[in-house]
CHARMM internal coordinates of N, CA and C (Angstrom, degrees):
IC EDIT
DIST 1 N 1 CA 1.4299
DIST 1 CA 1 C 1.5208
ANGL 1 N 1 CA 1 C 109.13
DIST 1 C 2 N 1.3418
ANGL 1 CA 1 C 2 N 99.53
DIHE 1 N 1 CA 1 C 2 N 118.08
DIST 2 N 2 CA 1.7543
ANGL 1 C 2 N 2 CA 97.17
DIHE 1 CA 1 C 2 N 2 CA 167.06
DIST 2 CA 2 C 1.4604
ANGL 2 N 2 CA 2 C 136.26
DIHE 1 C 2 N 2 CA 2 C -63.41
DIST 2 C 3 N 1.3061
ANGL 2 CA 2 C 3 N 148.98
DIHE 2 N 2 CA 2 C 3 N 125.14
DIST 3 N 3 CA 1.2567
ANGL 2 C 3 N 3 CA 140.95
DIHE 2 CA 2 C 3 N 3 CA -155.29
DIST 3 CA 3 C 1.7243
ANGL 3 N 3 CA 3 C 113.38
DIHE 2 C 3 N 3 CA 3 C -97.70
DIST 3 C 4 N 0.9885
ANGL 3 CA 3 C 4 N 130.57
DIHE 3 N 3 CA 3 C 4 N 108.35
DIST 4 N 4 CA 1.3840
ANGL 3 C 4 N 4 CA 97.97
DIHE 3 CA 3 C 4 N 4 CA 175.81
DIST 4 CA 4 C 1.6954
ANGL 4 N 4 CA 4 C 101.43
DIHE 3 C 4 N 4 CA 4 C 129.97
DIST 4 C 5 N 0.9115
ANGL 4 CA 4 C 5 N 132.81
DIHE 4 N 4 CA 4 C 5 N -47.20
DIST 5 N 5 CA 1.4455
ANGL 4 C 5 N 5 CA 133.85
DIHE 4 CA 4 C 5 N 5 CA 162.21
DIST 5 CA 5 C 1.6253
ANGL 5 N 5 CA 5 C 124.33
DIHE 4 C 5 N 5 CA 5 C -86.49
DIST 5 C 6 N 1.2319
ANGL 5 CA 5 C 6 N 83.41
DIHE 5 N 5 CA 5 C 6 N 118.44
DIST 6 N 6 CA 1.1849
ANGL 5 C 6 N 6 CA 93.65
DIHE 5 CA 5 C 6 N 6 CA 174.65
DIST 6 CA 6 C 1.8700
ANGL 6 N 6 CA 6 C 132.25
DIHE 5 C 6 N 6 CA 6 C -89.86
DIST 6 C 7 N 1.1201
ANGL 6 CA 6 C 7 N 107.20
DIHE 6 N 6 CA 6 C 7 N 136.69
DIST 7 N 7 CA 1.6669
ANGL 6 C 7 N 7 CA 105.17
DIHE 6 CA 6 C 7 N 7 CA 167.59
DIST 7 CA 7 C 1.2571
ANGL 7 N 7 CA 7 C 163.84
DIHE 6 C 7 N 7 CA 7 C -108.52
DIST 7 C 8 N 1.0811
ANGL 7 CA 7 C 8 N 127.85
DIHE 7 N 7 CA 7 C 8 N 115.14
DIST 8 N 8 CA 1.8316
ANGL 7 C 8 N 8 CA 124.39
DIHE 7 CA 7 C 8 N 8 CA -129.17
DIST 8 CA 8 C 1.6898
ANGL 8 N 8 CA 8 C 78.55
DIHE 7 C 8 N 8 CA 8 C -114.94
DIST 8 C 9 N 1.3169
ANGL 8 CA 8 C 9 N 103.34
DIHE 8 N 8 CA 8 C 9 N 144.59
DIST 9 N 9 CA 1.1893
ANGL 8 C 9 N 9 CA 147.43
DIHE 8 CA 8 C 9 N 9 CA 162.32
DIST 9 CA 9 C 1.3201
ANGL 9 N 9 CA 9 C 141.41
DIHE 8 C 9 N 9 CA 9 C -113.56
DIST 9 C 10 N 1.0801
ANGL 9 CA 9 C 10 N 153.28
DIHE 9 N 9 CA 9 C 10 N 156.08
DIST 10 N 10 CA 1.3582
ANGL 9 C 10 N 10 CA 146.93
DIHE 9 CA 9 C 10 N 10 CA 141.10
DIST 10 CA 10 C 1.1769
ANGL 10 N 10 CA 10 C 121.89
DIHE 9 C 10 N 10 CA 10 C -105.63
DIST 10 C 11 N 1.3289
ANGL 10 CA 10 C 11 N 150.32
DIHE 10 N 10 CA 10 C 11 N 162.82
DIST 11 N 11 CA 1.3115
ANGL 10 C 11 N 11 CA 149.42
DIHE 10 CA 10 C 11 N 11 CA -168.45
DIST 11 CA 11 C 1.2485
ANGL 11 N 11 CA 11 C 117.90
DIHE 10 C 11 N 11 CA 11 C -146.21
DIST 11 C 12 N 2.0364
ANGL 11 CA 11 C 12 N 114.24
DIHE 11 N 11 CA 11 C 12 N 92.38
DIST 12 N 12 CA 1.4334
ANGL 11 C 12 N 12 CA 92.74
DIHE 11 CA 11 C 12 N 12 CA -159.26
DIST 12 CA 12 C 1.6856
ANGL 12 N 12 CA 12 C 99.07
DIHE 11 C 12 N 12 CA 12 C -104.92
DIST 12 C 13 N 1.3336
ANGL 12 CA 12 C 13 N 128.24
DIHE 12 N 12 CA 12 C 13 N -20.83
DIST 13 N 13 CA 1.2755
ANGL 12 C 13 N 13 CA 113.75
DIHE 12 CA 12 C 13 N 13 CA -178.66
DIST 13 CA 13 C 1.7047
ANGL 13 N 13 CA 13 C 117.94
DIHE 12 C 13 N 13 CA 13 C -143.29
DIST 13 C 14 N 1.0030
ANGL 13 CA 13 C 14 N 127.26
DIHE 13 N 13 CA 13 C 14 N 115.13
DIST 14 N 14 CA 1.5319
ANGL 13 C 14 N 14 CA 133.99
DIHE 13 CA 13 C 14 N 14 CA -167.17
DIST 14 CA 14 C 1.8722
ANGL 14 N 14 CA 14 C 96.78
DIHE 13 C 14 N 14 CA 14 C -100.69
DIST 14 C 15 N 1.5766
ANGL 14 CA 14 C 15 N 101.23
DIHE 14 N 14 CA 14 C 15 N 133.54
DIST 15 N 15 CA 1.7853
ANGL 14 C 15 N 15 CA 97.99
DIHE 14 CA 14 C 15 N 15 CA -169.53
DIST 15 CA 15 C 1.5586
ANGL 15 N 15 CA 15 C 85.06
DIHE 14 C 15 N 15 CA 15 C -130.11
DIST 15 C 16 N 1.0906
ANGL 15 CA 15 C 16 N 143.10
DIHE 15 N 15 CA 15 C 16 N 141.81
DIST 16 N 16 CA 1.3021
ANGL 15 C 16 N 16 CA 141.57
DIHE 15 CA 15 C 16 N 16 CA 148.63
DIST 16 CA 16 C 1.7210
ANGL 16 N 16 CA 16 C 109.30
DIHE 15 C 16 N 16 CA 16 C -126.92
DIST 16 C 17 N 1.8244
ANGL 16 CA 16 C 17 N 94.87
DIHE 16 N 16 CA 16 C 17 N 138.79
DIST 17 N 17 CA 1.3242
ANGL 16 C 17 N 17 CA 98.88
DIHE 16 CA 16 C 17 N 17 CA -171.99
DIST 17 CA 17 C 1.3440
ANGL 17 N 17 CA 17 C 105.15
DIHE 16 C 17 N 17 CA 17 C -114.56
DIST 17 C 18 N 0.8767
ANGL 17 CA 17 C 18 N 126.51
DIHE 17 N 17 CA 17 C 18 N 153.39
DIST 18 N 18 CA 1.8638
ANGL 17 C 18 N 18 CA 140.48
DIHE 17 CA 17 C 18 N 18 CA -178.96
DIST 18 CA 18 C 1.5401
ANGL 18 N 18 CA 18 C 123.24
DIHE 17 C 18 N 18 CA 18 C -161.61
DIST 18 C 19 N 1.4999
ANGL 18 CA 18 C 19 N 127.40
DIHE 18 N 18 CA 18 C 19 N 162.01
DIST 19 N 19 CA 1.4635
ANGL 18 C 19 N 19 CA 136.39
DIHE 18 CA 18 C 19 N 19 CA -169.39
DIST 19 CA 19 C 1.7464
ANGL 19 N 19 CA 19 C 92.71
DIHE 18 C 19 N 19 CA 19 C -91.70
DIST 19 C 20 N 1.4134
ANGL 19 CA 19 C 20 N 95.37
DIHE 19 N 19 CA 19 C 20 N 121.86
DIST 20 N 20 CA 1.7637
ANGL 19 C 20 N 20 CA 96.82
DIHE 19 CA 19 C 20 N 20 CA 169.35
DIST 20 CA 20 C 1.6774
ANGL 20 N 20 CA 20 C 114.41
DIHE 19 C 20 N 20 CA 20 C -92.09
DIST 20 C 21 N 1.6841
ANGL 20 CA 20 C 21 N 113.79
DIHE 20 N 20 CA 20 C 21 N 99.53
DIST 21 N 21 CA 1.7299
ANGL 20 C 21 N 21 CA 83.06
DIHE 20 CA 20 C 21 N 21 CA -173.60
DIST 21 CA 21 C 1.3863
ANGL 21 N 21 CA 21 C 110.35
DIHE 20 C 21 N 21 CA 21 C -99.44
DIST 21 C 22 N 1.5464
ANGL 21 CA 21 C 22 N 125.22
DIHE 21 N 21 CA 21 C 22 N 62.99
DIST 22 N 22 CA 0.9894
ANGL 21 C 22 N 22 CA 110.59
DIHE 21 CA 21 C 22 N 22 CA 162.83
DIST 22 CA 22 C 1.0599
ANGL 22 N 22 CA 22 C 96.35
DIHE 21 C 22 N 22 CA 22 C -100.47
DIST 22 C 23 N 1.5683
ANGL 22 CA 22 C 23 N 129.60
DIHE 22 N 22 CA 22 C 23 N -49.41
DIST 23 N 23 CA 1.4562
ANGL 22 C 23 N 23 CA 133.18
DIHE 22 CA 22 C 23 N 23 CA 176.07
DIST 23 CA 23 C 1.4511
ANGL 23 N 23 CA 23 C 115.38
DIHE 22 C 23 N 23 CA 23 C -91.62
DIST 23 C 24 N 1.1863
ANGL 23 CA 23 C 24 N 124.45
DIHE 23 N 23 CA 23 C 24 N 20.85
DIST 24 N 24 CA 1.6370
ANGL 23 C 24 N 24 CA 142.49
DIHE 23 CA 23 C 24 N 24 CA 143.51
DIST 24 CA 24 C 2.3473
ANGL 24 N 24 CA 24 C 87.86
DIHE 23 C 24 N 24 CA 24 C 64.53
DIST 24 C 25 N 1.4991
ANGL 24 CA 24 C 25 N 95.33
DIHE 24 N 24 CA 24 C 25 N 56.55
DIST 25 N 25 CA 2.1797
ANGL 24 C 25 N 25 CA 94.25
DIHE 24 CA 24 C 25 N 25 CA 165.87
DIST 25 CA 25 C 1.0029
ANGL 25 N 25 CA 25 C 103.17
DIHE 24 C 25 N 25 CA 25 C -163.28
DIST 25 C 26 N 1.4774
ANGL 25 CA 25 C 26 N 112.95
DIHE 25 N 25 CA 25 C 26 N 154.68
DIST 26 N 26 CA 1.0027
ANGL 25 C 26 N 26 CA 115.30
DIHE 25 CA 25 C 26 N 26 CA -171.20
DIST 26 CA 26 C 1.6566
ANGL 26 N 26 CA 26 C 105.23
DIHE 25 C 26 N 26 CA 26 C -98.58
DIST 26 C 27 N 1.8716
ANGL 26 CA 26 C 27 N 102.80
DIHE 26 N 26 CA 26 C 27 N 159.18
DIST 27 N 27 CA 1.5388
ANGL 26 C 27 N 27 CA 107.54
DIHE 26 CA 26 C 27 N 27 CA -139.65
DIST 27 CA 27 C 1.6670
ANGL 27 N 27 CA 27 C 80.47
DIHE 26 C 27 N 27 CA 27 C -145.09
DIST 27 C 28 N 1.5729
ANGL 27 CA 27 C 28 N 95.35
DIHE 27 N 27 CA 27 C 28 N 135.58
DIST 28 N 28 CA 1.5350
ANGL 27 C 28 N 28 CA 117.84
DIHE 27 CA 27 C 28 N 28 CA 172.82
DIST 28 CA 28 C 1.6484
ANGL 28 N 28 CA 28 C 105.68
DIHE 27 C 28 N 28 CA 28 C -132.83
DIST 28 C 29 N 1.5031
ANGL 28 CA 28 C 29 N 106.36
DIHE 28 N 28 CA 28 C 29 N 118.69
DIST 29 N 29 CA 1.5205
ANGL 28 C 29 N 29 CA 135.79
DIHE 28 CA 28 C 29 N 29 CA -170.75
DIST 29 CA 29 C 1.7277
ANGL 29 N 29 CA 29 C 118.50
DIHE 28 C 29 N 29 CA 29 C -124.65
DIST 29 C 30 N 1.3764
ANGL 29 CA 29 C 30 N 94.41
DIHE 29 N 29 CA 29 C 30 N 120.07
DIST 30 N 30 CA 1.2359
ANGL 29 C 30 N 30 CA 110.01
DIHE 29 CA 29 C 30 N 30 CA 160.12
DIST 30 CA 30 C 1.3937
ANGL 30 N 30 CA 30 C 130.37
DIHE 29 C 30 N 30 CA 30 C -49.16
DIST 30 C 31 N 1.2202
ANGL 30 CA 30 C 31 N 151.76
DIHE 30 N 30 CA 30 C 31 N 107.39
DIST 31 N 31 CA 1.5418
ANGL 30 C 31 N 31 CA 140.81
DIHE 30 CA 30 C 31 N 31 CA -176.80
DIST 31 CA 31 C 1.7555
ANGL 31 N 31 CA 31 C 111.60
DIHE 30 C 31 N 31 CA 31 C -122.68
DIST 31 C 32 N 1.0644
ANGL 31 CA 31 C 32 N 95.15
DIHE 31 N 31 CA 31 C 32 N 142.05
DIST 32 N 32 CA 1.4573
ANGL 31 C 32 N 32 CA 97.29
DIHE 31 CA 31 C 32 N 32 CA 163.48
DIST 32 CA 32 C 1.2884
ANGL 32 N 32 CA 32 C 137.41
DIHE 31 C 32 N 32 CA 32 C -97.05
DIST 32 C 33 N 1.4615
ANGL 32 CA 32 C 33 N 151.96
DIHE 32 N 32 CA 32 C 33 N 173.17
DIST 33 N 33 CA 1.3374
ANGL 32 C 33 N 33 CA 129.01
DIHE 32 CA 32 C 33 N 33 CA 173.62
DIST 33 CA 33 C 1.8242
ANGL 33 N 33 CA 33 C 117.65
DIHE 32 C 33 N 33 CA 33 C -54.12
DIST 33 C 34 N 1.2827
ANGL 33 CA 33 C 34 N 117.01
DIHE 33 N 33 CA 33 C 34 N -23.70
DIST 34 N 34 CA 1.4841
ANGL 33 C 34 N 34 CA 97.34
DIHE 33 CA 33 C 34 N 34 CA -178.69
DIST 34 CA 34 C 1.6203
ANGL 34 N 34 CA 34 C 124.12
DIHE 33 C 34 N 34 CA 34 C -64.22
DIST 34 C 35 N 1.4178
ANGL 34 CA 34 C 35 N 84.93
DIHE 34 N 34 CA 34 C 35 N -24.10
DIST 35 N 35 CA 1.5237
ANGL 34 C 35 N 35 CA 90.91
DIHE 34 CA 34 C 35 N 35 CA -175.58
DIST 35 CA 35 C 1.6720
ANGL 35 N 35 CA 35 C 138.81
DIHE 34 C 35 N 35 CA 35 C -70.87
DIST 35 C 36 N 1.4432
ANGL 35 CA 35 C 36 N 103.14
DIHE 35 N 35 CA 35 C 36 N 17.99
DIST 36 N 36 CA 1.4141
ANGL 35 C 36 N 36 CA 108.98
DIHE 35 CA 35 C 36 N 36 CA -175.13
DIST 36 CA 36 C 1.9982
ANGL 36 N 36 CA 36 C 83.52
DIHE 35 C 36 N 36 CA 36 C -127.06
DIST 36 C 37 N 1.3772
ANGL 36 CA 36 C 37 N 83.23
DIHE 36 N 36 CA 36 C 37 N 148.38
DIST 37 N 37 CA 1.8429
ANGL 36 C 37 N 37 CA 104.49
DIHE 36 CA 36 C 37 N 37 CA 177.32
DIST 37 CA 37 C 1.4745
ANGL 37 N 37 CA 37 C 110.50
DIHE 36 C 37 N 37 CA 37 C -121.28
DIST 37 C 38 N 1.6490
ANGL 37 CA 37 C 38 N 120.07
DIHE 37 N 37 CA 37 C 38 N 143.86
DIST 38 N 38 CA 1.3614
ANGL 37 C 38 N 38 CA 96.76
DIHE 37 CA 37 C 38 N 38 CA 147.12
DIST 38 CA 38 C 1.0493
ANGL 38 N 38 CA 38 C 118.83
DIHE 37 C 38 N 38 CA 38 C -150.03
DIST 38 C 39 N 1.4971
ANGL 38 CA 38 C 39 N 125.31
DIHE 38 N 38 CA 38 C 39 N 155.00
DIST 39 N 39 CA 1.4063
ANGL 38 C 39 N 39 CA 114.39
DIHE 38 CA 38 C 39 N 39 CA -167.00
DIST 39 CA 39 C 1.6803
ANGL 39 N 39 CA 39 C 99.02
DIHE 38 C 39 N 39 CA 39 C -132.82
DIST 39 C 40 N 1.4517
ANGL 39 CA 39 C 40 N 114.97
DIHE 39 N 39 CA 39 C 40 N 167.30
DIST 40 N 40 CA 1.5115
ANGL 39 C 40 N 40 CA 130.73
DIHE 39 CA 39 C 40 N 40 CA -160.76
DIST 40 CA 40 C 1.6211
ANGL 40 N 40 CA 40 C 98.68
DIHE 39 C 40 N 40 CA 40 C -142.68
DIST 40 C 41 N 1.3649
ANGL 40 CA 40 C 41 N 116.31
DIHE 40 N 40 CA 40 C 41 N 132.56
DIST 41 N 41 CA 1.6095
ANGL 40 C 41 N 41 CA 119.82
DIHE 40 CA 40 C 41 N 41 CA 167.91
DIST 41 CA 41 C 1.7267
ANGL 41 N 41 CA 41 C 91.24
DIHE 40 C 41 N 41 CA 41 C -124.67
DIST 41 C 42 N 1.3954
ANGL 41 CA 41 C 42 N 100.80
DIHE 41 N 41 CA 41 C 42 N 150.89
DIST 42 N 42 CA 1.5152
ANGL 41 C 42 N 42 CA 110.87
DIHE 41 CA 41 C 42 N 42 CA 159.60
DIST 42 CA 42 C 1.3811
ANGL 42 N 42 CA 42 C 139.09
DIHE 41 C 42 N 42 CA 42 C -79.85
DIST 42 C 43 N 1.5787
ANGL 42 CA 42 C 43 N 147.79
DIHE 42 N 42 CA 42 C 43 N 123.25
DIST 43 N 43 CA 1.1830
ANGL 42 C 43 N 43 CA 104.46
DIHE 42 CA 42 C 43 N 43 CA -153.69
DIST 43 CA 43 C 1.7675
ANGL 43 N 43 CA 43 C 75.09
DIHE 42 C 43 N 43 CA 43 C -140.40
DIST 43 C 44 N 1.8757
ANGL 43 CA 43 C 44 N 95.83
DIHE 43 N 43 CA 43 C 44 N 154.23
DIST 44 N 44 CA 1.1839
ANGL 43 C 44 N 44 CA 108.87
DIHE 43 CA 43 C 44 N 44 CA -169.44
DIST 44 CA 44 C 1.8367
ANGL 44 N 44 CA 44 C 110.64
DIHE 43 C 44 N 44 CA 44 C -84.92
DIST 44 C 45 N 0.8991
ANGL 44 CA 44 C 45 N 133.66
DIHE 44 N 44 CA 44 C 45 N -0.70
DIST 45 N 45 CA 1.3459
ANGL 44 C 45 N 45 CA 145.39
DIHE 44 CA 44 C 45 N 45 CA 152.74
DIST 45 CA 45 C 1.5402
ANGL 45 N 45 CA 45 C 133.09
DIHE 44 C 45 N 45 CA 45 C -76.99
DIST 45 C 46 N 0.9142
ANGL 45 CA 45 C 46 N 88.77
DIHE 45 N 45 CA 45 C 46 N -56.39
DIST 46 N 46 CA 1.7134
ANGL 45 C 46 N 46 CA 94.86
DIHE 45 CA 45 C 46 N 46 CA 164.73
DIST 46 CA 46 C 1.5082
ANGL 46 N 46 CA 46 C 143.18
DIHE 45 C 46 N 46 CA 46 C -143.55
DIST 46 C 47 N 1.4399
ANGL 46 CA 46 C 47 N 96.32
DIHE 46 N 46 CA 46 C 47 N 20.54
DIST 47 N 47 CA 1.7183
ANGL 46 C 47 N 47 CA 114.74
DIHE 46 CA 46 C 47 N 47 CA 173.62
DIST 47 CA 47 C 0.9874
ANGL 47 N 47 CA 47 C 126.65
DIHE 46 C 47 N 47 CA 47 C 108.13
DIST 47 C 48 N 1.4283
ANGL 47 CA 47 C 48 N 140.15
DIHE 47 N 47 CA 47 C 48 N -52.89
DIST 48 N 48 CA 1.1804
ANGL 47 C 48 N 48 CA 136.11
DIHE 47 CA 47 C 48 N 48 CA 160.79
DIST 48 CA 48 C 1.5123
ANGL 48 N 48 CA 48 C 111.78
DIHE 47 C 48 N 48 CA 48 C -153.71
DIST 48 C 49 N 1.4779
ANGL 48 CA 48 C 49 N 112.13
DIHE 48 N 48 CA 48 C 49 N -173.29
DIST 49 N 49 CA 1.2776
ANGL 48 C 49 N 49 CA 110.80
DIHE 48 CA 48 C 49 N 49 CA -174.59
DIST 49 CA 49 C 1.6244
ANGL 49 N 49 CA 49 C 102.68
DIHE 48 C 49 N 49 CA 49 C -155.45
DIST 49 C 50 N 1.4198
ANGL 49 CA 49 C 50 N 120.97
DIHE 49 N 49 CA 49 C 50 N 104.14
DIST 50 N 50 CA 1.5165
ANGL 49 C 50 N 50 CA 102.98
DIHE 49 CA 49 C 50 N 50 CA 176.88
DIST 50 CA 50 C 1.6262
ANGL 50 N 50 CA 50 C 100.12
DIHE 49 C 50 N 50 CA 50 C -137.00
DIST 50 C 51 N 1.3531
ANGL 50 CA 50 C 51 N 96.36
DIHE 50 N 50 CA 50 C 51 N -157.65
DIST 51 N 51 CA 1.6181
ANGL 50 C 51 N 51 CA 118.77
DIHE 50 CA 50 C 51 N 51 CA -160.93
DIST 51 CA 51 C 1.7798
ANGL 51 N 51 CA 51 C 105.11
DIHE 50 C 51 N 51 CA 51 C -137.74
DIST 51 C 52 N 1.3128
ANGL 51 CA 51 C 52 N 123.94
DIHE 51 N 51 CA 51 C 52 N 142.71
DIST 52 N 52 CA 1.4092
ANGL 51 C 52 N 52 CA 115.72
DIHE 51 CA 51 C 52 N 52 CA 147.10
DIST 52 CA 52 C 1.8083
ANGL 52 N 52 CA 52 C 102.55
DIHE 51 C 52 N 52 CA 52 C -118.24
DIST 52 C 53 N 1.0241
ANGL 52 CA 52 C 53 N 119.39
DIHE 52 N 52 CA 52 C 53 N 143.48
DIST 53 N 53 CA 1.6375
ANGL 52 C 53 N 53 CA 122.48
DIHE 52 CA 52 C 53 N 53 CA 175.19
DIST 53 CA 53 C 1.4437
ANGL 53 N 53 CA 53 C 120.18
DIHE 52 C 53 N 53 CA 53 C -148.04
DIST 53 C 54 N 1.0029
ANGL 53 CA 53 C 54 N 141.39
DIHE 53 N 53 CA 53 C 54 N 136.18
DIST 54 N 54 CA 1.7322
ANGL 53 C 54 N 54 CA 167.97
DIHE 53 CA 53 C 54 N 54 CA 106.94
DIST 54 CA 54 C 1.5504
ANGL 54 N 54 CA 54 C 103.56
DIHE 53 C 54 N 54 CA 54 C 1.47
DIST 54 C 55 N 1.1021
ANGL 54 CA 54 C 55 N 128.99
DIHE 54 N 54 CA 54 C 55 N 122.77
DIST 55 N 55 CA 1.4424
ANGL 54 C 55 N 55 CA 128.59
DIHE 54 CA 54 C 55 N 55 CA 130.66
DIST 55 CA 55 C 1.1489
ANGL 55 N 55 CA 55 C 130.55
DIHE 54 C 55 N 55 CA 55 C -116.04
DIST 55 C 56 N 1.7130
ANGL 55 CA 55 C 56 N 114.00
DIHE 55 N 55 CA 55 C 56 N 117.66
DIST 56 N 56 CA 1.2684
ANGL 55 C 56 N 56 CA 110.49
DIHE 55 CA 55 C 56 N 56 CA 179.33
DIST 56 CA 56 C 1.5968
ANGL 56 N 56 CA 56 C 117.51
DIHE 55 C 56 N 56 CA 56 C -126.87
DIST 56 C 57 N 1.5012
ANGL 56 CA 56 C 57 N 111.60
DIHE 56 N 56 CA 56 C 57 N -141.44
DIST 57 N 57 CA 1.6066
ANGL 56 C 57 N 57 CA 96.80
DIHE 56 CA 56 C 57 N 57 CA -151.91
DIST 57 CA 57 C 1.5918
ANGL 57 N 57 CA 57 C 83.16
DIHE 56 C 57 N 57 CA 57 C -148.70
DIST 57 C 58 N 1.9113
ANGL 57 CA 57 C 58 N 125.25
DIHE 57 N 57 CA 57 C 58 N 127.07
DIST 58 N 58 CA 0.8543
ANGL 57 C 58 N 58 CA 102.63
DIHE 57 CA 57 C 58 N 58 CA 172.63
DIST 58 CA 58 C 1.9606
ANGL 58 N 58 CA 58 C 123.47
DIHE 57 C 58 N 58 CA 58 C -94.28
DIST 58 C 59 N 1.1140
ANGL 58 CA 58 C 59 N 107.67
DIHE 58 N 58 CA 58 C 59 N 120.54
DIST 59 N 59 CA 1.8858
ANGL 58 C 59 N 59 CA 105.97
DIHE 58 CA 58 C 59 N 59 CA -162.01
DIST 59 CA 59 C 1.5135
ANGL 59 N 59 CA 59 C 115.49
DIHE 58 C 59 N 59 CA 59 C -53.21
DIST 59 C 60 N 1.2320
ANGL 59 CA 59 C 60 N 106.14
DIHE 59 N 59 CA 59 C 60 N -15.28
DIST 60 N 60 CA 1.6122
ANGL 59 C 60 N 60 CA 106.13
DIHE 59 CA 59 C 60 N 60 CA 168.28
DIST 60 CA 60 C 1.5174
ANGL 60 N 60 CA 60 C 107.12
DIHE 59 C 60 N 60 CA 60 C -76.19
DIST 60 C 61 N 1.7665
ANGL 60 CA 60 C 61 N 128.15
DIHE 60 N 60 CA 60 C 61 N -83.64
DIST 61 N 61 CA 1.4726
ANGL 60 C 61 N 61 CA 115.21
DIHE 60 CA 60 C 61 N 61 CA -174.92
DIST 61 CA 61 C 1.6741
ANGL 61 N 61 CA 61 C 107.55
DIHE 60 C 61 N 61 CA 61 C -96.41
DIST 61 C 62 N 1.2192
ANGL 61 CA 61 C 62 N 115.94
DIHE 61 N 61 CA 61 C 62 N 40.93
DIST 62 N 62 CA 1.5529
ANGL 61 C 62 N 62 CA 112.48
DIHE 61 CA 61 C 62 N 62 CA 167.66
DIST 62 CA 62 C 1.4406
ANGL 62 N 62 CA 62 C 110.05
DIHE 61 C 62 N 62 CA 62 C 44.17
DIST 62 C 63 N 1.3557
ANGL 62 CA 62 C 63 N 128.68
DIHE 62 N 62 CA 62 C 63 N 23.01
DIST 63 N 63 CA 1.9926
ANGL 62 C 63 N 63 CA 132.70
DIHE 62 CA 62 C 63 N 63 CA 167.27
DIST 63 CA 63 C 1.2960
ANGL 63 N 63 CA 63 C 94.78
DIHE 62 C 63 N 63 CA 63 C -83.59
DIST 63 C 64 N 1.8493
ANGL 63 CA 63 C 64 N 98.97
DIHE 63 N 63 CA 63 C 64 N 116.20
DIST 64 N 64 CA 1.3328
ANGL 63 C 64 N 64 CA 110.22
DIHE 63 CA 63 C 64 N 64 CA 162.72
DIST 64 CA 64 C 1.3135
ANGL 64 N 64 CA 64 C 128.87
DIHE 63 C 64 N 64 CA 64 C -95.28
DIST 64 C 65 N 1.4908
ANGL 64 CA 64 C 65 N 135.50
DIHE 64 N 64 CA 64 C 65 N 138.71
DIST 65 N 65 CA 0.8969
ANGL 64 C 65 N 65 CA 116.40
DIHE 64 CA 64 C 65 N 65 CA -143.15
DIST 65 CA 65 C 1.4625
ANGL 65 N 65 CA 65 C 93.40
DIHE 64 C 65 N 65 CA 65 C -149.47
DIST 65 C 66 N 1.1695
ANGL 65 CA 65 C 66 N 118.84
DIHE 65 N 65 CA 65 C 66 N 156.22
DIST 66 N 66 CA 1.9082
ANGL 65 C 66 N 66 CA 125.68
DIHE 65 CA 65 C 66 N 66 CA 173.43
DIST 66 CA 66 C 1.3814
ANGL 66 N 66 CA 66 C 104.94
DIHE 65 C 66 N 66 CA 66 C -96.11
DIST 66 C 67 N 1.7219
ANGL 66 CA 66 C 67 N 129.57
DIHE 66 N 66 CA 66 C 67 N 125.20
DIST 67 N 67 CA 1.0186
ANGL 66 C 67 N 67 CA 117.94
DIHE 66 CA 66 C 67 N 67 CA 158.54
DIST 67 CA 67 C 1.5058
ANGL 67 N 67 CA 67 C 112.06
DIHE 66 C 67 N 67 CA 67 C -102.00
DIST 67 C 68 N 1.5961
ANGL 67 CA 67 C 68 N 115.82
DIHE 67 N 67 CA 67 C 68 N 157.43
DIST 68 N 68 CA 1.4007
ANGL 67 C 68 N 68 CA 118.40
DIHE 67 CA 67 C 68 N 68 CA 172.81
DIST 68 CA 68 C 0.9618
ANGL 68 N 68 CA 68 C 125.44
DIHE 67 C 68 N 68 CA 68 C -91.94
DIST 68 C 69 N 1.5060
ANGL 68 CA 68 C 69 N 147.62
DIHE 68 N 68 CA 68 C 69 N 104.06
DIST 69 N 69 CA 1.1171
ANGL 68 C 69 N 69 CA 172.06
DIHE 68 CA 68 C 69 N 69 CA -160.98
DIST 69 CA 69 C 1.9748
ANGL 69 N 69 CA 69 C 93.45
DIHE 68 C 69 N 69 CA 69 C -70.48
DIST 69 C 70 N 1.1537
ANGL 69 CA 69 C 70 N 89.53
DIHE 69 N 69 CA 69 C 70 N -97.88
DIST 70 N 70 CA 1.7007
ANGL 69 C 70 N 70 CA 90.22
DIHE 69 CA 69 C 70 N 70 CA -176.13
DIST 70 CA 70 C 1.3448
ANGL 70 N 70 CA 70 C 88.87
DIHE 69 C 70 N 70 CA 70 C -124.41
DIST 70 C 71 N 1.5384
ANGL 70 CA 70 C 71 N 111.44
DIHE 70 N 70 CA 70 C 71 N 178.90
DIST 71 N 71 CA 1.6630
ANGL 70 C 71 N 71 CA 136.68
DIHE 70 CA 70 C 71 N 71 CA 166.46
DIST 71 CA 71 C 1.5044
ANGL 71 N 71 CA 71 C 107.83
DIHE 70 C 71 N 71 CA 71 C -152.06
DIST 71 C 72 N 1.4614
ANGL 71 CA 71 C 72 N 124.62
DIHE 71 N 71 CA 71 C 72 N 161.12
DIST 72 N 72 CA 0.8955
ANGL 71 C 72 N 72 CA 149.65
DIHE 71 CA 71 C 72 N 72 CA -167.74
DIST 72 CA 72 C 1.1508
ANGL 72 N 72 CA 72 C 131.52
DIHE 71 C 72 N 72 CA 72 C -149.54
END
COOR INIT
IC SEED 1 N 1 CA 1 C
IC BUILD
């Protein structure tokens, strides 16, 4: 890893695709940065325990739904 430089970005469009089974198709969505959460618990065994996740919206029957990104 290089120390010392830094890297700038811009971020113009985030798409995540997934199976909707309420209306049983597959669905490609636009997201923005608000739409991912993450949360962290502490755990007395082995350190912690969290989540990163997505919420999106499916544009056919409007079921919103959390996807899970990773866990830990």
């Amino acid at each position: 890893m290089v120390r010392g430089k830094k890297i700038e970005f811009t971020l113009k469009k985030i798409f995540i695709e997934f199976h909707c089974s309420k209306c049983d198709k597959d669905q490609k969505v636009e997201v923005d940065e608000y739409a991912f959460s993450f949360g962290e618990s502490p755990c007395e065994l082995c350190g912690s325990h969290g989540n990163l996740s997505v919420d999106v919206k499916c544009p056919d029957c409007k079921n919103l739904r959390g996807l899970d990104i990773k866990s830990w």
